[in-house]
N, C-alpha and C positions, 0 to 999 in steps of 0.2 A: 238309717239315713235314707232321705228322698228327696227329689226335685217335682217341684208341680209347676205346670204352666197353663191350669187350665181355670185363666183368670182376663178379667178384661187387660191386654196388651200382654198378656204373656207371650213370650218367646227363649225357648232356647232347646234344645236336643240334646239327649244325656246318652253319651259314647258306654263311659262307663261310670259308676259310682261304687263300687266295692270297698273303696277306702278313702279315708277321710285327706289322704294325703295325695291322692291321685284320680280326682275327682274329672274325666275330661266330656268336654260338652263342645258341642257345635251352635251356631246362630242359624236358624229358619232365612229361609229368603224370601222375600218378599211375593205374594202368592203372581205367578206368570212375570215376574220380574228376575234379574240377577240383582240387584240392592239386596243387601242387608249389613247391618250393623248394632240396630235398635236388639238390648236384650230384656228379660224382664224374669224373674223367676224364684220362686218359693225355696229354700232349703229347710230341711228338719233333720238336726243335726243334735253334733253328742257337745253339749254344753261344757264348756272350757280345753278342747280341745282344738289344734287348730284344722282347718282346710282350705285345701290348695285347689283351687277349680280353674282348670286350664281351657281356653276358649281357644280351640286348634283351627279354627279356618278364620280368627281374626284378619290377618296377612293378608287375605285376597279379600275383604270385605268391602265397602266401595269406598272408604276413605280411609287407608291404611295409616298415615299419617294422624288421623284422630290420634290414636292407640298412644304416640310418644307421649312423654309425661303427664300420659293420662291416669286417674284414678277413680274406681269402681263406686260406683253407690249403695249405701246397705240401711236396713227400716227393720226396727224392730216392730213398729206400731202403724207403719205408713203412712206416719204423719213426718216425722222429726227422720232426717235425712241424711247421714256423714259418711266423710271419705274412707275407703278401707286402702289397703295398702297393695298397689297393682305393679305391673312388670311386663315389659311388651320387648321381645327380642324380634322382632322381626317377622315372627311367622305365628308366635303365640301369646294370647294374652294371657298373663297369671294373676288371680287373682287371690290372695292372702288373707284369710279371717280366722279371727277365734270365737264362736260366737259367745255372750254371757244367757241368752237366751233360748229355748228347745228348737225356735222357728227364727229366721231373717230372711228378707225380700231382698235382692240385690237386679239393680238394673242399671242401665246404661245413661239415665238422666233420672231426675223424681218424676214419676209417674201423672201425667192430669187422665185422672178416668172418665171416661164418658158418661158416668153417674154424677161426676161432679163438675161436668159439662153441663148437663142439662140443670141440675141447682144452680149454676151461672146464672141462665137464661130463666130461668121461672124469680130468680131472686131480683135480677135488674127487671123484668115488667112490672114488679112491685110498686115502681117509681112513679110519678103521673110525667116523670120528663120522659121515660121509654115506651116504646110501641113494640110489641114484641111481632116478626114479622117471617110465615113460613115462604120460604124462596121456594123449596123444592123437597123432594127425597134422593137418596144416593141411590146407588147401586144396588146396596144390600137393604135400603127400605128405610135407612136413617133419614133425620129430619135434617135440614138446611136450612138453620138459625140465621135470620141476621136480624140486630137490635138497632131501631131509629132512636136516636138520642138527642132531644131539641124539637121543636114546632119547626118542619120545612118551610120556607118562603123564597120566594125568587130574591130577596134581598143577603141572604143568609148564604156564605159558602157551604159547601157539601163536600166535607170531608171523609173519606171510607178508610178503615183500617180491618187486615181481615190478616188472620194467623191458623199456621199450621197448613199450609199445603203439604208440607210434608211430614206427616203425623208421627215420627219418631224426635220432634226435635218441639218438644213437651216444654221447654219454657217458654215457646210463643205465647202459648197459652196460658200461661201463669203469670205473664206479661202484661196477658188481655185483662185478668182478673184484678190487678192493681189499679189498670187503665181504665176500667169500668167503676170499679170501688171509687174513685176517687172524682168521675167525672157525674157520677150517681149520687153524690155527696153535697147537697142543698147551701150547707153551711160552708164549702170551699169556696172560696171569692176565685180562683183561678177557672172552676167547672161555673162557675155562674158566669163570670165575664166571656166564656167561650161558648157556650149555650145562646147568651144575647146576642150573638155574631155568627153561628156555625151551628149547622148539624151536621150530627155526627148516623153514620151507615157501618157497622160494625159485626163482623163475622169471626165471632172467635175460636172457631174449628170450622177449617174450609174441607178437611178429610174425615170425617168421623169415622169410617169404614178402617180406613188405614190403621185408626187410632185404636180401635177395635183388636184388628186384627194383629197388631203388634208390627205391623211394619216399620221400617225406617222412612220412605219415601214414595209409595206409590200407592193409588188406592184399591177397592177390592178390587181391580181387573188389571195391575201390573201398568196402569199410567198413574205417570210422572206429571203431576197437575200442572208447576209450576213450568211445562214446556208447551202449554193447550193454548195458552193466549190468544195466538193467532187464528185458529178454529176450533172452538170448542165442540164437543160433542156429547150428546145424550147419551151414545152409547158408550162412548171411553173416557167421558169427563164431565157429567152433568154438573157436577160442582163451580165447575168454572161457568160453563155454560149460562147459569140461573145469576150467578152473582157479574157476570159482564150483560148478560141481559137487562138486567136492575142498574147496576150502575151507567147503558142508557139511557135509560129512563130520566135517572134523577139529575146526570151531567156529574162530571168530579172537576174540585178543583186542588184539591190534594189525596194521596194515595200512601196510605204506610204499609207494607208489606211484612210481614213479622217473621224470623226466622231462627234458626241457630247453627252456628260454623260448626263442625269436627274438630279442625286442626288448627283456630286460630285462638287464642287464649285472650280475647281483646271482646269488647262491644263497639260496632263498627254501622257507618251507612254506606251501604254503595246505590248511586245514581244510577241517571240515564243518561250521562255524555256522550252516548256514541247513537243517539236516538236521531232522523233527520232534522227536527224542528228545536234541537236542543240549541239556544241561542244564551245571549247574556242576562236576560232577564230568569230565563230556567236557573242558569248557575247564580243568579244573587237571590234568587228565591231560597237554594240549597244550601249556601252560605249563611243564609239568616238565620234555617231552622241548625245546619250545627252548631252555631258560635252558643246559641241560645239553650241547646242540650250540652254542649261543652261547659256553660256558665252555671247550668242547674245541678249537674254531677261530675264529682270525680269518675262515675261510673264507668264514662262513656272518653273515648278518645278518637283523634283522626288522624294517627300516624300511619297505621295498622290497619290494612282494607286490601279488597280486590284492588286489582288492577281497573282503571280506567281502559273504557272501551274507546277504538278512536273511531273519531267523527265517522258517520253514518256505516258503524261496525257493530253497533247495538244485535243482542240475538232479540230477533221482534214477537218471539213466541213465549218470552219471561213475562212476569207480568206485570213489573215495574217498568220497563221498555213501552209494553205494549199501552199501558193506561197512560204513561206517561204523553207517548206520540200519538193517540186518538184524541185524548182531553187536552192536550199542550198543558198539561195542568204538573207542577211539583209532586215528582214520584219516586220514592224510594224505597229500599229496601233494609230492612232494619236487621241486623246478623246481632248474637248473643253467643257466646259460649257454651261449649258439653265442660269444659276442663273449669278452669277461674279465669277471674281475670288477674292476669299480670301483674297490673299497674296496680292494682289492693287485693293481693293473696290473701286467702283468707285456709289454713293446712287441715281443720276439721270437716270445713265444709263444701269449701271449693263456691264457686259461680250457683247460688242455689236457689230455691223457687221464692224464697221472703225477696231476694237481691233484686229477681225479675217482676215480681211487685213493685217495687221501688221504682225500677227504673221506667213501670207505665206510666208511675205517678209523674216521673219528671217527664216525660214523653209531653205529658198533655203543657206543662212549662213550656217548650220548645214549641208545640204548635201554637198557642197561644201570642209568643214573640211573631212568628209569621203569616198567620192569619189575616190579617190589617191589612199585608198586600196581596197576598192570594191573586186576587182579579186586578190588579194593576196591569197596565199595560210598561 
């Protein structure tokens, strides 16, 4: 029996492994951070036997409330992805498998590796609709992708969508990859009729360092991207930095923020109500684009969200706040599920990276309904 984690986003720390039935492991933290939660990890184990691998400093992790009726993910092939059977008292997470296989991957969401990042990006410049476009490097010397989508014109809205600030929360991204599939797709009458109207500015890994490195939430230097808004920096946040730089440039008039909840079992938006310039034409912009993701999926609901911020209580260093109150332009932030959703359980697979497909696909439906007013006064 062994654990390996020395793979793109591995994480985890093996206490002890002597027995198949008291297997205990710790989660890594986030490198110069206290975050962690993101796990990722190899076993090679004894085929039909079961084991119990207990995750001992879940308890203090940074969203402990994830953990409640949460369940673990396992890949025999790293493609094809189901729920195994988990148990969270309080202080530990258990996790329960029997494998049928010598090896299984088990991690804390389906994995987007940054091998099949970069296939993203080399596959949408294929297109003659995308411009593939280097913004910058990170920290660690990665590249910072962002893909133009549409012929720019000052007649044309400039809409940005950019996922994964915080690289443990891997559906953003497989969000992106629907989003892209389907607005890259000649013969959609929905991607054509949005293309004659809109370009699209798209960043579909704003951390790649983090993603790398297995974090949950910060990148290789222990910042928390999605708090930089307000001053970005080279040296603790080039990511943001390069991509508020560009979106200068080009002006926004819409902004979709991509992410995933811990502890909410829903697909949710939260606004910028509490932004200074947030007035009624903001909230009927906001209204448009839900009613319109409400009409395209079951997926998606608005019961189930943060709390609204009150009037001019926005934190201005987010970055749906932040883009929102510079451009006055419709800015949200798009949350997804670690667990399922609720409202269509689904008990082999839970909330899973085909469902986050889908849901980019209807994504582009919904902007598509609010586009037309974008620049209205």
């Amino acid at each position: 029996m062994r654990i390996n984690t020395a793979f793109d986003s591995g994480n985890i720390d093996v206490i002890e492994a002597n027995s198949s039935d008291n297997i205990r492991l710790t989660i890594r933290k986030d490198h110069q951070s206290d975050f962690y939660q993101w796990f990722h990890y190899k076993l090679f184990a004894e085929v039909g036997e079961e084991h119990v691998m207990i995750i001992e400093n879940a308890g203090k992790s940074a969203y402990p409330d994830g953990w409640k009726d949460y369940q673990a993910l396992a890949s025999y092939d790293r493609d094809t992805w189901f729920r195994v059977p988990t148990e969270y008292d309080g202080e530990k997470l258990t996790i329960r498998h029997t494998p049928e296989q010598e090896s299984v991957y088990y991690a804390y969401f389906v994995p987007y590796s940054y091998e099949r990042h970069l296939d993203l990006i080399q596959q949408a410049q294929q297109s003659v609709d995308c411009y593939h476009e280097l913004l910058g490097e990170t920290i660690d010397g990665r590249e910072l992708n962002l893909l133009i989508i549409g012929e720019p014109s000052e007649e044309k809205n400039t809409i940005w969508v950019t996922a994964r600030q915080h690289p443990g929360e891997s559906m953003a991204e497989w969000l992106m990859e629907g989003l892209l599939g389907r607005l890259l797709d000649d013969e959609d009458g929905v991607a054509r009729k949005l293309l004659d109207e809109n370009v699209f500015y798209v960043v579909p890994n704003m951390n790649p360092d983090g993603s790398v490195r297995g974090h949950l939430r910060t990148n290789a230097v222990g910042t928390n991207l999605n708090r930089e808004w307000a001053e970005p920096s080279l040296e603790k946040s080039p990511e943001v930095f390069y991509v508020l730089k560009r979106m200068q440039e080009t002006g926004v008039d819409m902004f979709l923020d991509v992410h995933g909840d811990e502890a909410l079992p829903y697909n949710f938006v939260a606004g910028c109500e509490g932004i200074p310039s947030y007035d009624e034409r903001h909230k009927h912009l906001e209204e448009t684009f839900k009613n319109a993701l409400l009409a395209a999926t079951p997926e998606f609901q608005d019961e189930f969200g943060y709390e609204k911020d009150e009037p001019g209580k926005a934190n201005m260093t987010v970055a749906c706040s932040a883009v929102g109150e510079r451009f006055k332009c419709l800015s949200y932030t798009l949350e997804m599920p670690f667990k399922d959703n609720a409202d269509l359980p689904d008990e082999d697979f839970g909330w899973s990276s085909t469902r986050c497909q889908r849901l980019g696909e209807d994504v582009l439906t919904a902007i598509l309904a609010v586009s037309p007013i974008l620049r209205k006064v």
